[in-house]
C-alpha positions in Angstrom: -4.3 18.8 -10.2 -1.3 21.1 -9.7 0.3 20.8 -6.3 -0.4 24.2 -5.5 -4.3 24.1 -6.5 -3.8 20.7 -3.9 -2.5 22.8 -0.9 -5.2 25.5 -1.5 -7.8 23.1 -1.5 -6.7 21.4 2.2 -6.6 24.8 3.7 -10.3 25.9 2.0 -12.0 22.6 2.4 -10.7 20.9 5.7 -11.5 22.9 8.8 -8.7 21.5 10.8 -6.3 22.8 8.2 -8.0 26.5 7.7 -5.9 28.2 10.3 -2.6 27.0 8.9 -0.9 29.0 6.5 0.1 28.1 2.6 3.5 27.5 3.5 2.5 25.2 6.6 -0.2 23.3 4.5 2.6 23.0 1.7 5.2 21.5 3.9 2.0 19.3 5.2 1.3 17.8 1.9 4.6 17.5 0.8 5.2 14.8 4.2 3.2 12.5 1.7 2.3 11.9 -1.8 -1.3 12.8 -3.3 -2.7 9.1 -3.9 -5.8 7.9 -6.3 -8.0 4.8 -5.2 -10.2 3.3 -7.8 -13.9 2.2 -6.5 -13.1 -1.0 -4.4 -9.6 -0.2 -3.5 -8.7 -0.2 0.2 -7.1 2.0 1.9 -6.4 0.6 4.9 -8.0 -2.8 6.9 -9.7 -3.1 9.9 -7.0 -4.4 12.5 -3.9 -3.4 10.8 -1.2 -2.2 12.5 -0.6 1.1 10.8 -1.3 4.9 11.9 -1.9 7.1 8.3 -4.8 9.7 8.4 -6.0 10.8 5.0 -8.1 13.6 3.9 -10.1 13.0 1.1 -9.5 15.9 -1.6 -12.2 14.2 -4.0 -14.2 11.4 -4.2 -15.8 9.2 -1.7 -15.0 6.4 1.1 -17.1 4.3 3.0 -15.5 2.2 5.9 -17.3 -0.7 7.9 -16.4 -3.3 10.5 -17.2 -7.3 9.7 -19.6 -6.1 6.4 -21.2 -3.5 8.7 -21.6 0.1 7.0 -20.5 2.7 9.4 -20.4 6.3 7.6 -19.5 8.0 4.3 -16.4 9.9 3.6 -16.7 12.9 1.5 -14.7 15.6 0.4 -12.7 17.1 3.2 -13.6 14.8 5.7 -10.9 13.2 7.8 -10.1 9.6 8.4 -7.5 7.1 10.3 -7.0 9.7 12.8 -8.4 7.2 15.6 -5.1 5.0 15.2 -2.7 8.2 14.4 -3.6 9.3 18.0 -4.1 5.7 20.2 -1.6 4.1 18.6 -4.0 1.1 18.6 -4.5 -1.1 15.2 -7.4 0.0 13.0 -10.7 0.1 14.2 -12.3 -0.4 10.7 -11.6 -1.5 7.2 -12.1 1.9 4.1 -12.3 1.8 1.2 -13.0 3.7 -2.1 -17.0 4.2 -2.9 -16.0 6.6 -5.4 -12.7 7.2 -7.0 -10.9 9.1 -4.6 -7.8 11.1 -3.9 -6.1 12.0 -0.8 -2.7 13.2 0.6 -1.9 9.9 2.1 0.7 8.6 4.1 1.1 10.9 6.8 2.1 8.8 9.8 2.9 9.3 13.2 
């Protein structure tokens, strides 16, 4: 997917994003790379000490606490913001349901 078609896509699909402009989404995106997770792969573990928020451009997540399904992520939903904002370690562990890709690596 071509960078551009990538910043178009964050400001049509995620509402936090639609009132930003291209160049503001572009200089967004460009803060981190775009990142793909195979089915399984973890993005980030309950308890860990980091604060990156993703936003899923395609695919699907699930995250869960002890083996305990929480929610689904889909396409343009939002996730990691808990720790981005506390500043406390993850609250759950999420992973990939379906391959996925996301801007990741946006940190505090």
């Amino acid at each position: 997917m071509a960078h551009e078609d990538i910043v178009k896509k964050l400001i049509d699909r995620v509402p936090a994003f639609q009132h930003l402009t291209f160049r503001q989404a572009h200089r967004l995106l460009e803060a981190g790379e775009v990142k793909s997770y195979a089915k399984g792969e973890q993005l980030c573990a309950e308890g860990e000490d980091r604060a990156e928020i993703y936003v899923l451009l395609s695919g699907e997540l699930r995250d869960y606490i002890a083996a305990v399904e929480l929610s689904r992520i889909t396409t343009s939903d939002i996730v990691g913001e808990m720790s981005l904002f506390t500043g406390l370690p993850r609250s759950a562990t999420v992973e990939a349901e379906i391959d996925a890709t996301s801007p990741g690596g946006h940190e505090r």
